[in-house]
Each structure stands twice: as C-alpha cells, then as structure tokens.
C-alpha positions as CSV (number, residue, x, y, z in Angstrom):
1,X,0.0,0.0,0.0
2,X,1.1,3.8,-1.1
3,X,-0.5,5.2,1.7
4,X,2.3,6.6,4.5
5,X,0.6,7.5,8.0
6,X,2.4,9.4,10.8
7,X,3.0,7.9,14.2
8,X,-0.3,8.5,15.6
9,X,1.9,9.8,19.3
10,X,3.2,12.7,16.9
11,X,0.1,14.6,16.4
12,X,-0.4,15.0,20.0
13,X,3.0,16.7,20.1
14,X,2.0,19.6,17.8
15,X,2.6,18.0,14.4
16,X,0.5,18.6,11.3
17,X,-1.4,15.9,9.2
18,X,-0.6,16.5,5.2
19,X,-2.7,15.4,2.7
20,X,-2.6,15.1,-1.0
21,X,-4.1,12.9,-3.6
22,X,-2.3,11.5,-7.2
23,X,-4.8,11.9,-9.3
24,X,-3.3,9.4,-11.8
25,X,-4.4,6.7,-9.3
26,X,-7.4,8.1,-8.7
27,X,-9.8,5.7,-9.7
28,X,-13.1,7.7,-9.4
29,X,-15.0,5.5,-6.8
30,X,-15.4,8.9,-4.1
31,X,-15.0,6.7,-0.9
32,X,-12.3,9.4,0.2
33,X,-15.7,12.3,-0.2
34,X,-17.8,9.6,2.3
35,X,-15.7,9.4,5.0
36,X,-14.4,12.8,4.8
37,X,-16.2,15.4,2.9
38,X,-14.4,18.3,4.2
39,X,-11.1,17.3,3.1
40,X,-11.3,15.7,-0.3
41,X,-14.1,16.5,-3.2
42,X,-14.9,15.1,-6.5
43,X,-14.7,17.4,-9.6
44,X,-16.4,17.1,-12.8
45,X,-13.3,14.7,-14.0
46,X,-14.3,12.0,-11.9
47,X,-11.4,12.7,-9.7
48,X,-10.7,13.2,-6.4
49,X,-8.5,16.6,-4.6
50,X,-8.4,17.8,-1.3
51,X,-10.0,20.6,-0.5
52,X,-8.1,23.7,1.3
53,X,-9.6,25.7,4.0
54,X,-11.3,27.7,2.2
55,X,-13.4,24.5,0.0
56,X,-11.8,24.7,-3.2
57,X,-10.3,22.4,-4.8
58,X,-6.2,21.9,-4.9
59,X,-5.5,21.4,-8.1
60,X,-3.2,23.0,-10.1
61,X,-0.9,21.1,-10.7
62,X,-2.4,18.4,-8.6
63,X,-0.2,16.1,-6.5
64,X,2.5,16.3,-4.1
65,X,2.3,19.9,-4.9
66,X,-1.6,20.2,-3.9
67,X,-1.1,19.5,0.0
68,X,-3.4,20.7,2.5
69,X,-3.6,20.4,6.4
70,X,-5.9,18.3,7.5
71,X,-7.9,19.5,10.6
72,X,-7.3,17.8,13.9
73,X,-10.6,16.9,14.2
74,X,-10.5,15.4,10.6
75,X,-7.4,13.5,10.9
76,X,-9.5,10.0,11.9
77,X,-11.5,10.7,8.9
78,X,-8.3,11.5,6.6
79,X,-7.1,8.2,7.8
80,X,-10.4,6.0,7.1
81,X,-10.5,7.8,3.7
82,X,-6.6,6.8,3.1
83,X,-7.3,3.0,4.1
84,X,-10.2,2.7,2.4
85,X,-9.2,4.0,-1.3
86,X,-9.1,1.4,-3.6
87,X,-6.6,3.4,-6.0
88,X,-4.7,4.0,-2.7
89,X,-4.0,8.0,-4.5
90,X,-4.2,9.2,-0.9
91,X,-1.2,10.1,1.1
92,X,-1.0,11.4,4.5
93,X,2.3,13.1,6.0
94,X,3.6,14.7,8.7
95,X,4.9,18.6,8.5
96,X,8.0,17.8,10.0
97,X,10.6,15.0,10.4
98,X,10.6,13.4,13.3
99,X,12.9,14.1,16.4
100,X,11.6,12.1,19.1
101,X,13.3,8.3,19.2
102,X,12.1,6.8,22.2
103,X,7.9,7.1,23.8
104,X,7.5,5.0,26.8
105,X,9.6,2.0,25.8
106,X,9.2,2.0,22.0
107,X,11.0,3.3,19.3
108,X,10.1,5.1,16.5
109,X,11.3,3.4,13.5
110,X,9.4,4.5,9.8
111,X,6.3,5.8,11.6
112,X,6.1,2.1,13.4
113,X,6.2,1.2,16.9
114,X,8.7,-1.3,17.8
115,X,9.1,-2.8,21.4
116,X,12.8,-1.8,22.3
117,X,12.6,-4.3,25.1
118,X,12.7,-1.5,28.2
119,X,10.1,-1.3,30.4
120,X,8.2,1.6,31.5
C-alpha cells in the first residue's frame, strides 16, 4: 500500500497531518468524499482533490504539490478515507521530520512502533 501514516503519538506533540491525492491513481470511486467530505471532493473529472480551507479544490498542478492540512478533528476521517481508497492516491504526511526516538519503551522506527525491550 502507497499510503504513508504518521506515528499516531506525533500529532499529539503539535505535528500537522498532510494530505494530497495522485490523481493518476485516482480511480473515481469517491470513498475518500464519504468518510471525509471536508477534506477531499470530486470534480467534474471523476477525480478526487483535497480541499483547502477555504473549499476549493487543490488542483493545479495536482499532486504532491496540492497539499493541505488536515484538521485535527478530521485527521480519523483523513485516515479512514486513506485506508479505504481502492486506488490507494491518498497520502497522508507529517509537516515535519521526526525528532523524538524513544515514547514510553518503544521506538520510533518508519512511523512504526517497535518494542525496544525497556520497560516503562
């Protein structure tokens, strides 16, 4: 799967959720606009683009290069949307790299948890 999803620890640390959509995977179906109409749209291409905040479409040029912030109180949505798309042409990112290399006895490795065998 395309799909990259921050460490869900770092957006309680102040990070930003990224979100942008490759429209050449897009394949049309609009299960990104059911879980999370506030984010993503369809246009009259039969494509999907996120939305920014002000609801219109990110589109030019599309991409990597269309990025919004997701809203905190959107990111489960985001997420549902992301793991649900059968094109997978959504990505979520953080807005910054991470810094932070050990939470409570795990370490961060590639936005996965791994057990580095300390206890808390």
């Amino acid at each position: 799967m395309k799909t990259t999803i921050p460490c869900p620890f770092r957006l309680d640390w102040g990070c930003n959720m990224l979100v942008w959509v490759d429209q050449d995977l897009c394949t049309g179906d609009g299960l990104c606009t059911d879980h999370c109409p506030d984010v993503f749209m369809l246009l009259e291409d039969g494509l999907s683009y996120v939305r920014d905040s002000a609801g219109s479409a990110c589109n030019d040029p599309g991409g990597r290069a269309s990025c919004v912030t997701v809203p905190p109180r959107l990111v489960d949505q985001a997420i549902a949307a992301a793991l649900d798309c059968p094109g997978e042409c959504i990505f979520l990112e953080d807005d910054e790299p991470a810094e932070i290399n050990d939470v409570d006895g795990f370490d961060i490795v590639d936005a996965e948890l791994v057990d580095s065998g300390v206890d808390s």
